[in-house]
Backbone as CSV, one residue per row, in Angstrom:
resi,resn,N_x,N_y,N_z,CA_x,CA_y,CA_z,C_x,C_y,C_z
1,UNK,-61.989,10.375,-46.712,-61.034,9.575,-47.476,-59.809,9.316,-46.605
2,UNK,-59.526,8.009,-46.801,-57.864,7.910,-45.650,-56.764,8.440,-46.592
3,UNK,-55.907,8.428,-45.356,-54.383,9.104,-45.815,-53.992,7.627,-46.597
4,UNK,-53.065,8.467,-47.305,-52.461,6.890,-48.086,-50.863,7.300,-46.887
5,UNK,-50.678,6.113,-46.903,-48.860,5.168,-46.165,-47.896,6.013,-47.186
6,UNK,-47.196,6.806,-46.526,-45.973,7.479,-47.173,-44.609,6.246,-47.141
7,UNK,-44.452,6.132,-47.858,-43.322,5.265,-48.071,-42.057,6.199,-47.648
8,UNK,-41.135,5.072,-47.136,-39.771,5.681,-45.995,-39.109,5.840,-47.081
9,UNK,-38.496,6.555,-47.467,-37.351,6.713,-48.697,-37.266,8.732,-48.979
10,UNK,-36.401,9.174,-49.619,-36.177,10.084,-49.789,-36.937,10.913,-50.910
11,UNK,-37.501,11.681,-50.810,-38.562,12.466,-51.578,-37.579,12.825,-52.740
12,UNK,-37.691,12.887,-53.722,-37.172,13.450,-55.131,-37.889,14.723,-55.589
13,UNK,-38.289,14.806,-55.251,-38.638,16.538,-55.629,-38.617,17.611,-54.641
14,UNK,-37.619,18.637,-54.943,-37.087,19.319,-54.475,-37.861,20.030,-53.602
15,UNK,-39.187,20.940,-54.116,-39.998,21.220,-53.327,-40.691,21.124,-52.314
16,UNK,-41.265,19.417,-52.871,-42.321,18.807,-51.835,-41.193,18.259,-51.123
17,UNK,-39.975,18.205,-50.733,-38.760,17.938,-49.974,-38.900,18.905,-48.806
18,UNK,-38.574,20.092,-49.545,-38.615,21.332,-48.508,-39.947,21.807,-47.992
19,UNK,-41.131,21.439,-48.843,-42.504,21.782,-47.706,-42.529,20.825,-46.342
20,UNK,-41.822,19.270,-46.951,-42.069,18.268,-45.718,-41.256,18.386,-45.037
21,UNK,-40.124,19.240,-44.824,-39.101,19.089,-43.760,-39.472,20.508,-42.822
22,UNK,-40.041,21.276,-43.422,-40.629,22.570,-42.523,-41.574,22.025,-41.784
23,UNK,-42.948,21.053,-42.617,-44.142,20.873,-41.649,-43.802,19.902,-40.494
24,UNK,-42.748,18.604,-40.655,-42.072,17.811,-39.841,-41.391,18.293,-38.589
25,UNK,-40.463,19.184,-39.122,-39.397,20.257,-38.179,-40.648,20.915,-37.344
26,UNK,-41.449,21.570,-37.938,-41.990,22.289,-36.647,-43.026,21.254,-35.962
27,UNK,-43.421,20.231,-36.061,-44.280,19.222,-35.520,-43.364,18.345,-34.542
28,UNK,-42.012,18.188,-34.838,-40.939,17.727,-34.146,-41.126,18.743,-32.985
29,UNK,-40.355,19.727,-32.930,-40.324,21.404,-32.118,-41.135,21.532,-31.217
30,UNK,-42.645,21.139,-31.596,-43.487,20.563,-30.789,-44.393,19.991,-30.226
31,UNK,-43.418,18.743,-30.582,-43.991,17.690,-29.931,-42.991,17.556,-28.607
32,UNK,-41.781,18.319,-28.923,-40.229,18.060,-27.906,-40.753,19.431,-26.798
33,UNK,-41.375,20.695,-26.905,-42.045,21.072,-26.175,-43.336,20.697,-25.486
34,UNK,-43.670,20.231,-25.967,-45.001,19.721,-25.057,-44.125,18.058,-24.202
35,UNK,-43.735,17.900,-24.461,-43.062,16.833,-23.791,-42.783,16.937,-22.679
36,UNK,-41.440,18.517,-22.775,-40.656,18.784,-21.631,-41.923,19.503,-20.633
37,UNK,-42.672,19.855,-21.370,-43.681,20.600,-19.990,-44.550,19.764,-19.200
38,UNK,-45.641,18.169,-20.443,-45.931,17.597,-20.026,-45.549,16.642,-18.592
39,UNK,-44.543,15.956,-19.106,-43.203,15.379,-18.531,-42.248,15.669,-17.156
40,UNK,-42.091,17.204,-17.215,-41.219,17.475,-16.679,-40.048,16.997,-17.110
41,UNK,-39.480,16.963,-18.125,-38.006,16.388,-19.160,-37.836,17.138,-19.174
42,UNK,-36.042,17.179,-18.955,-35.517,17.881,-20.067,-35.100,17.802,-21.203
43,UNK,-35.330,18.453,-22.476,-35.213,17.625,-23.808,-34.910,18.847,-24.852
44,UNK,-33.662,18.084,-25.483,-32.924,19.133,-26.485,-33.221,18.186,-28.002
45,UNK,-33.311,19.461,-28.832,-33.591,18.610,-30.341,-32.636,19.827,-31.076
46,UNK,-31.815,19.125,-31.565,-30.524,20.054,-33.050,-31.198,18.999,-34.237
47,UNK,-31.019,20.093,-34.872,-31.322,19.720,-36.823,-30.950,21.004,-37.531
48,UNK,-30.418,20.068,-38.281,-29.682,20.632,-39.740,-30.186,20.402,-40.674
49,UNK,-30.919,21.708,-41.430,-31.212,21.118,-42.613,-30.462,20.372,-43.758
50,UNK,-30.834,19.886,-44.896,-30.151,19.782,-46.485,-29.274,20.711,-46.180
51,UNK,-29.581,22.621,-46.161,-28.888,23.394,-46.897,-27.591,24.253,-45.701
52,UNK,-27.583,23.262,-44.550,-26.924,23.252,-43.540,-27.249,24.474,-42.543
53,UNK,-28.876,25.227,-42.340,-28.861,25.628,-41.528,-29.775,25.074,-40.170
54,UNK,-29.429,25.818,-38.712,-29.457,25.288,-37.780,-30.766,25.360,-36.902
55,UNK,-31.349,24.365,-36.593,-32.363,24.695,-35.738,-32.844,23.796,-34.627
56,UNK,-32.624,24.227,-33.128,-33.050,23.630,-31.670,-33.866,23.956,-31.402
57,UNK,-34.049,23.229,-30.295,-34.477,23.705,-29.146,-33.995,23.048,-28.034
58,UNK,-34.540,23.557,-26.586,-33.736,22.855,-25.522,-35.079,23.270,-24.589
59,UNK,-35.574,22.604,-23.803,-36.272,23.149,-22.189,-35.581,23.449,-21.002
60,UNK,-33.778,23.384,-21.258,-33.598,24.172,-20.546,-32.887,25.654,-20.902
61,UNK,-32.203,26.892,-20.102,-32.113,27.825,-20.478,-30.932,27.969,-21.894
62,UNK,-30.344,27.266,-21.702,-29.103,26.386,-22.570,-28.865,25.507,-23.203
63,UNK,-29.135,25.398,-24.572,-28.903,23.683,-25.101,-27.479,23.265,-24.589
64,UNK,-26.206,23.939,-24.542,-25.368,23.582,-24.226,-25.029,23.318,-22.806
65,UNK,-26.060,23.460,-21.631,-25.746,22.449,-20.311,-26.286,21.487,-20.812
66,UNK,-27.674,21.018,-21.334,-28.412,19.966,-21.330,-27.165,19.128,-22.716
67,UNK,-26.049,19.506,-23.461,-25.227,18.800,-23.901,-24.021,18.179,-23.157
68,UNK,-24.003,19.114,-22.058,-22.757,18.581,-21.717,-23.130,17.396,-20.305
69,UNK,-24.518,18.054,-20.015,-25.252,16.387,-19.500,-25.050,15.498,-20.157
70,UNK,-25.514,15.596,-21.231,-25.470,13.831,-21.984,-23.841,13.801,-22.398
71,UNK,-23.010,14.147,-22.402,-21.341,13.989,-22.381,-21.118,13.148,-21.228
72,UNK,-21.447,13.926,-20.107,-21.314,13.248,-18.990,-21.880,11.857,-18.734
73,UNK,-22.943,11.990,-19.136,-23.724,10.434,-19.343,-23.130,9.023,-19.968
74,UNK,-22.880,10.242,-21.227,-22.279,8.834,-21.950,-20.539,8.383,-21.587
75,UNK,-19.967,9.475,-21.111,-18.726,8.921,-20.820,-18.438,8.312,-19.538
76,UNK,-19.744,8.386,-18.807,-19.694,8.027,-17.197,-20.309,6.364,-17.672
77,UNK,-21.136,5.921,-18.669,-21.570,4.735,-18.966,-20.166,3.907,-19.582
78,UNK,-19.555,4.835,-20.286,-18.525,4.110,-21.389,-17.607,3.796,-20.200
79,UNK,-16.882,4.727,-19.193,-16.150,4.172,-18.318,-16.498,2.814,-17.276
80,UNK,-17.873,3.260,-17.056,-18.467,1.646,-16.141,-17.915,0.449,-17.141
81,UNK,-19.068,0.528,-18.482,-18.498,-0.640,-19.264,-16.432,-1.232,-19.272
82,UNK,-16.230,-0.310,-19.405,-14.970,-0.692,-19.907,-14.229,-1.117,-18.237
83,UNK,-15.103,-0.561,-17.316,-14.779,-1.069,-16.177,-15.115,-2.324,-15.937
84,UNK,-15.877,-2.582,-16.181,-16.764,-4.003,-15.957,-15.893,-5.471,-17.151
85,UNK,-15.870,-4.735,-17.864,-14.717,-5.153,-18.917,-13.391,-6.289,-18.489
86,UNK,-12.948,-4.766,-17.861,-11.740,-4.996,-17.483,-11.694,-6.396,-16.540
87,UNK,-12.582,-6.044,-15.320,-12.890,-6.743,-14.242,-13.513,-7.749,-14.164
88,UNK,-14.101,-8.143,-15.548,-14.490,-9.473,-16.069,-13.242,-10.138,-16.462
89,UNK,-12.282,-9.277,-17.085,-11.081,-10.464,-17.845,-10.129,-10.892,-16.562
90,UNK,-10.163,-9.379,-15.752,-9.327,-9.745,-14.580,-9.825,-11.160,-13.428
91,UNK,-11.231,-11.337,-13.098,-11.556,-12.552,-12.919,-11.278,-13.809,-13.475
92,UNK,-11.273,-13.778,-15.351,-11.257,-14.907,-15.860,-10.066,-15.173,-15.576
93,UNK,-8.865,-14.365,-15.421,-7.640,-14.350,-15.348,-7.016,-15.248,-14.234
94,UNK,-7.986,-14.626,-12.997,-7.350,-15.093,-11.577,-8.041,-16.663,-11.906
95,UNK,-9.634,-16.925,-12.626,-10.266,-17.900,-12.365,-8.876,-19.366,-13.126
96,UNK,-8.701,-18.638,-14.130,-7.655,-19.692,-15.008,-6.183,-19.976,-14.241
97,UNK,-5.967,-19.066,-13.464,-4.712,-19.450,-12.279,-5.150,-20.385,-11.456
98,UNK,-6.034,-20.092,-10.646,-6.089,-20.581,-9.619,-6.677,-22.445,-10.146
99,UNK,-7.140,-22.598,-11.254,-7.483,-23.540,-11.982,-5.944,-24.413,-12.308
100,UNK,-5.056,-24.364,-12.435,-3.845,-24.539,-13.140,-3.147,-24.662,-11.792
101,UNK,-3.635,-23.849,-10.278,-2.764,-24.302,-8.403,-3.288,-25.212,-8.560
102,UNK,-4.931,-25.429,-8.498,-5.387,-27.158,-8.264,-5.150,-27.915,-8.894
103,UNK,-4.489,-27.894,-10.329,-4.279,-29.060,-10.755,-2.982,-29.512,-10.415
104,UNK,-1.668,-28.652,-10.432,-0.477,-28.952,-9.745,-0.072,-29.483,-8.377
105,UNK,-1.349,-29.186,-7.553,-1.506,-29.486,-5.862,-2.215,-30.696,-6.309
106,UNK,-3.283,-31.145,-7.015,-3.637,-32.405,-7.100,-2.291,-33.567,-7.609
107,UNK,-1.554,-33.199,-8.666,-0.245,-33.769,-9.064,0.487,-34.144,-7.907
108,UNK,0.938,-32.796,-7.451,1.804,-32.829,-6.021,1.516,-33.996,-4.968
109,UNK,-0.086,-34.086,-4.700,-0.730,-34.933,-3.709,-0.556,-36.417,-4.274
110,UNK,-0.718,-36.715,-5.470,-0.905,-37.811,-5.915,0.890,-38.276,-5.593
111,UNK,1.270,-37.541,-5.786,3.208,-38.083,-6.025,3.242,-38.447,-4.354
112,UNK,2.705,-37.902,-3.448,3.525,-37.645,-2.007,2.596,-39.193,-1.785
113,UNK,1.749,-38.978,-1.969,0.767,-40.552,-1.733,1.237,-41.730,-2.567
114,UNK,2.256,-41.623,-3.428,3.156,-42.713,-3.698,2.217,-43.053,-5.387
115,UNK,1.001,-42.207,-5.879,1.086,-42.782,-7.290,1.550,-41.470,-8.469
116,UNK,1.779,-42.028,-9.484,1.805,-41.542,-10.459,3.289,-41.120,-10.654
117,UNK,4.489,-41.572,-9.843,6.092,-41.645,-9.824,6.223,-42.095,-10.998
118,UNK,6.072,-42.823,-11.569,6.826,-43.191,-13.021,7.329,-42.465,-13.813
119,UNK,6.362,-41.264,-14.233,7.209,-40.183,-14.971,8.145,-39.133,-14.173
120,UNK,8.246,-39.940,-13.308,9.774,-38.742,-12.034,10.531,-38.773,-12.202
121,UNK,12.194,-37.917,-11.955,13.218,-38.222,-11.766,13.472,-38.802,-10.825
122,UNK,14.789,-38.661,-10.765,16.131,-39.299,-9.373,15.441,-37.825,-8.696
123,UNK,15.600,-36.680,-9.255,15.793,-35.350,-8.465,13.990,-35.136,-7.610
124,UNK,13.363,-35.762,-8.677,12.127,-35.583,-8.141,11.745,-36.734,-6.754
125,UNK,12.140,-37.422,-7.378,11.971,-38.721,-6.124,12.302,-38.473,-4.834
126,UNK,13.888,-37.844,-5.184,15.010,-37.232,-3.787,14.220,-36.372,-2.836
127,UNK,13.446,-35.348,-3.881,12.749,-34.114,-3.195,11.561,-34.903,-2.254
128,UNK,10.990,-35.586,-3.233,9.599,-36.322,-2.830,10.054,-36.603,-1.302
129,UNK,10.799,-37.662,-1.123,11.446,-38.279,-0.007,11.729,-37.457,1.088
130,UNK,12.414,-36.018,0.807,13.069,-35.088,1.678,11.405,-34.487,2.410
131,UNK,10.662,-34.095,1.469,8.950,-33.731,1.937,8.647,-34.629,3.108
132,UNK,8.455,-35.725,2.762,7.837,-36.874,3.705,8.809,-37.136,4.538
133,UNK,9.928,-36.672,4.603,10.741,-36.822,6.230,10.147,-35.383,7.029
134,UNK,10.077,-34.101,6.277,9.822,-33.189,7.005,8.692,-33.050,7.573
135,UNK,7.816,-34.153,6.911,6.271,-34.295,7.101,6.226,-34.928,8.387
136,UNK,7.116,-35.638,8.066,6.553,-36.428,9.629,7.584,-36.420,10.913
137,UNK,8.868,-35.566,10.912,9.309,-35.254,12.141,8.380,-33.885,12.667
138,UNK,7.409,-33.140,11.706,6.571,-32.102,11.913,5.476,-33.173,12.923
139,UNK,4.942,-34.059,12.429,4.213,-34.741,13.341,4.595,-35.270,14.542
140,UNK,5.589,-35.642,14.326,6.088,-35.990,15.745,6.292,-35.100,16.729
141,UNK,6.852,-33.980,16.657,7.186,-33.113,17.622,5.712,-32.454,17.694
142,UNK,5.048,-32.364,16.825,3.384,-32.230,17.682,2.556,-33.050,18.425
143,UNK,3.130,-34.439,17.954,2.329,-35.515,18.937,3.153,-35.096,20.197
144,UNK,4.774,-35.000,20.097,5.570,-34.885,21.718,4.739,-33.708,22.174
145,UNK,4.598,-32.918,21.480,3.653,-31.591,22.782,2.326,-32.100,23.160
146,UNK,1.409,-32.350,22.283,0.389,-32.810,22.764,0.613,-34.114,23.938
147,UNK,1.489,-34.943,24.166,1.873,-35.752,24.932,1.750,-34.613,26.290
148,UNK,2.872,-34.358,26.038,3.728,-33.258,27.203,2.532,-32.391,27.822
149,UNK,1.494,-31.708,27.156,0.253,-30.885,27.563,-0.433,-31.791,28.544
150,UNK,-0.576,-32.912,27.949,-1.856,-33.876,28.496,-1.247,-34.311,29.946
151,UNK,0.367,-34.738,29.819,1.484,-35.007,31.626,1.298,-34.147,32.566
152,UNK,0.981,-32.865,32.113,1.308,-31.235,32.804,0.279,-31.173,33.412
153,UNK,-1.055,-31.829,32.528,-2.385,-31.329,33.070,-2.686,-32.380,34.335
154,UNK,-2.385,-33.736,33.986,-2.614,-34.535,34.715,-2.210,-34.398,36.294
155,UNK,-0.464,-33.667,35.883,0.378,-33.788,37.242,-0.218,-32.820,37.864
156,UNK,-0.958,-31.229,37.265,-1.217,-30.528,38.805,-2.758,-30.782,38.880
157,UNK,-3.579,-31.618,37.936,-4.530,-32.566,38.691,-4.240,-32.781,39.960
158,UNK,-3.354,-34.013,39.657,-2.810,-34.573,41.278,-2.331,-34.054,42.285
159,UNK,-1.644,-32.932,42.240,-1.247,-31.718,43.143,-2.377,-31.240,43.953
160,UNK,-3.414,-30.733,42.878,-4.869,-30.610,43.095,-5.409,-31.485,44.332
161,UNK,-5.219,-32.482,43.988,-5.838,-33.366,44.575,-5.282,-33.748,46.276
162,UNK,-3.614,-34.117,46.011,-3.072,-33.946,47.247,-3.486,-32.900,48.198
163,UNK,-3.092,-31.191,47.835,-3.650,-30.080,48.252,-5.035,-30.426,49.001
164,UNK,-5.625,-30.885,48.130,-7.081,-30.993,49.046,-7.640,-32.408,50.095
165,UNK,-7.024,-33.365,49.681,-6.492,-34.528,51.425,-6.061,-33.771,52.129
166,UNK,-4.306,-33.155,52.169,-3.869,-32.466,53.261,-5.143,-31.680,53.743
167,UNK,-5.869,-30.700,52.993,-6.615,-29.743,54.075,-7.520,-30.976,54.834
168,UNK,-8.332,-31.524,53.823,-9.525,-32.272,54.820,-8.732,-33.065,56.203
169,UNK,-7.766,-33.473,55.784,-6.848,-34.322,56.890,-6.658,-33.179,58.058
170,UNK,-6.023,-31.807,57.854,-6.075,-30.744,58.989,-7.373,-30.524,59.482
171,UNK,-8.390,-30.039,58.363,-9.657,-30.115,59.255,-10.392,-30.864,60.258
172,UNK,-9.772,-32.901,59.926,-10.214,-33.101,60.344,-9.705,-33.227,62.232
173,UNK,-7.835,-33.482,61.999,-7.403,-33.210,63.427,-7.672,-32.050,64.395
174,UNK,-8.061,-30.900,63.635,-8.699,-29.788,64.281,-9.816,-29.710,64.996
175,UNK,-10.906,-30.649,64.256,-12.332,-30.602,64.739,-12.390,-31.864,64.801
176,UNK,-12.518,-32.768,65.400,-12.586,-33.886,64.987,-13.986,-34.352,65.768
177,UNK,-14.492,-33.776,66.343,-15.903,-33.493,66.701,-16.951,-33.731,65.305
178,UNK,-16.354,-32.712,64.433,-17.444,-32.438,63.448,-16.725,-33.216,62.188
179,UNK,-15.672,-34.805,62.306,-15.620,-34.791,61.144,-16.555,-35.972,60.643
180,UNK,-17.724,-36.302,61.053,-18.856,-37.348,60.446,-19.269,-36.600,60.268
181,UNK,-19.218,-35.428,59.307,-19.943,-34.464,58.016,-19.326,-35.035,56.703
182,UNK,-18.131,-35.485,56.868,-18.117,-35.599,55.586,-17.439,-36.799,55.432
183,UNK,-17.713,-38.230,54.144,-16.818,-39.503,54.831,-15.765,-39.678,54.736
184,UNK,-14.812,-38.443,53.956,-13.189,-39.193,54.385,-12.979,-38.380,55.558
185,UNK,-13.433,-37.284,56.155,-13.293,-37.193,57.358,-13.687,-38.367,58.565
186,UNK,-14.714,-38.513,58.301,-15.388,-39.578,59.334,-14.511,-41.125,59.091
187,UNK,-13.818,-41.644,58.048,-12.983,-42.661,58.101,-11.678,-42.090,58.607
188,UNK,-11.070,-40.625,58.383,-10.075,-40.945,59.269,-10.434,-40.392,60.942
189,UNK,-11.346,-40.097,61.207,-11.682,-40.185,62.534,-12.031,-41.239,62.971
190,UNK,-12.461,-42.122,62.143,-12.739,-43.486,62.582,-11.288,-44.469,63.103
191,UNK,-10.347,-43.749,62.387,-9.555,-44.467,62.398,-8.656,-43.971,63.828
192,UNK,-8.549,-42.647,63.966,-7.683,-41.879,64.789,-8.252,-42.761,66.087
193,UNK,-9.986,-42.641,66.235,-10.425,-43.272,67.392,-10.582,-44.637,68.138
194,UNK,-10.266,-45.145,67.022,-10.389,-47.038,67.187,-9.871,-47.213,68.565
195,UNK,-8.538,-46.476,68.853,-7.979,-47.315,69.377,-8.563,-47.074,71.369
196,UNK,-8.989,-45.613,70.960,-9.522,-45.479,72.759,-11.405,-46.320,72.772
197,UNK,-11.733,-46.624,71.541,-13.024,-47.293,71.508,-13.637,-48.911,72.362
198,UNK,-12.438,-49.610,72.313,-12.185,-50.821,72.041,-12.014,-51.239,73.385
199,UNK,-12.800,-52.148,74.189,-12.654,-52.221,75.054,-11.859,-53.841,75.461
200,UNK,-10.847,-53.706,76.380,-9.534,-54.649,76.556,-10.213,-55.932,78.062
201,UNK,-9.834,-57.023,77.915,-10.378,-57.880,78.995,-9.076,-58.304,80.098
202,UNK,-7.766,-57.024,80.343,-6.833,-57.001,80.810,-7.252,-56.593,82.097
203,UNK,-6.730,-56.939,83.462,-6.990,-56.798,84.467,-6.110,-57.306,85.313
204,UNK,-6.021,-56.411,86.884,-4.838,-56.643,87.899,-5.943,-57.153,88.873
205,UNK,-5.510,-58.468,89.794,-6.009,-58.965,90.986,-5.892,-60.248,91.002
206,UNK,-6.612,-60.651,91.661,-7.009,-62.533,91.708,-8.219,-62.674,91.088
207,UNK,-8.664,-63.881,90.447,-9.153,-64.286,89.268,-10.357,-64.439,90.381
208,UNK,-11.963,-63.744,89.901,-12.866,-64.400,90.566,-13.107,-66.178,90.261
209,UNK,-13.683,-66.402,91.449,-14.396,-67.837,92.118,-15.213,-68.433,91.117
């Protein structure tokens, strides 16, 4: 024959109250022992009866370490949350600032670019004006350096450059044997030599017959 479905509700008779909370309680007891051995858990069970007396168990030597574990548990969870909490509003916080710079820097930009003046003052206009002078003597004196960098580089270019004629020019009065190695040597040896090269149709005597 099957079991009939015990309906969830509170037993009204006193007796069959107290037979079902003994056969429950100790089927609880162990089922929470075979657990912790199965398992390897550790696992504490407190109950109080109706008539307020007390009955555990614990798998470990102490119900009261395996309580002050779960203390620890739960107040180490409650602090994360309320951490996480916090550090959620503190984001929304910074997110809603920094929301409220871009829109004032977009304002700002629009005024310096010449729209949206109408609703300005005299004082705002004045300021506006004083910005865009500082704006652009800032540019200028960076274009003058960048000028000035680019003169500096150029001039000991050319220094550079002089420096290295003078030597080839010494090398080449030095050796002038060996200066068709290289051709501004060999043009100014060409040049140094022209003049003993060249042969002259000058002559002392009487004119042949």
């Amino acid at each position: 024959m099957a079991r009939g479905k015990i309906q969830m509700r509170r037993i009204e008779n006193v007796t069959s109250r107290q037979v079902t909370f003994l056969k429950r309680r100790n089927g609880l007891l162990k089922k929470a022992f075979e657990l912790s051995v199965l398992c390897d858990a550790e696992v504490a069970v407190i109950i109080f009866s109706q008539k307020g007396r007390l009955y555990e168990f614990s798998s470990n030597s102490e119900i009261r370490k395996t309580i002050d574990r779960y203390r620890r548990s739960t107040n180490g969870a409650d602090t994360y949350q309320a951490n996480m909490e916090q550090y959620i509003l503190h984001l929304k916080q910074e997110t809603t600032d920094m929301e409220r710079k871009i829109e004032l820097l977009e304002v700002s930009l629009r005024k310096l670019s010449g729209q949206c003046l109408g609703s300005c003052s005299i004082d705002e206009i004045q300021e506006i004006g004083d910005q865009l002078e500082r704006s652009l003597s800032s540019i200028r004196e960076r274009k003058a350096q960048l000028f000035n960098d680019q003169i500096q580089q150029l001039q000991a270019k050319e220094r550079s450059l002089k420096e290295e004629n003078e030597k080839l020019l010494a090398k080449c009065l030095a050796n002038p044997g060996q200066s068709t190695a290289h051709p501004r040597a060999a043009a100014i040896h060409s040049r140094s030599s022209w003049s003993t090269d060249v042969e002259t149709g000058l002559f002392i005597g009487l004119p042949e017959s």
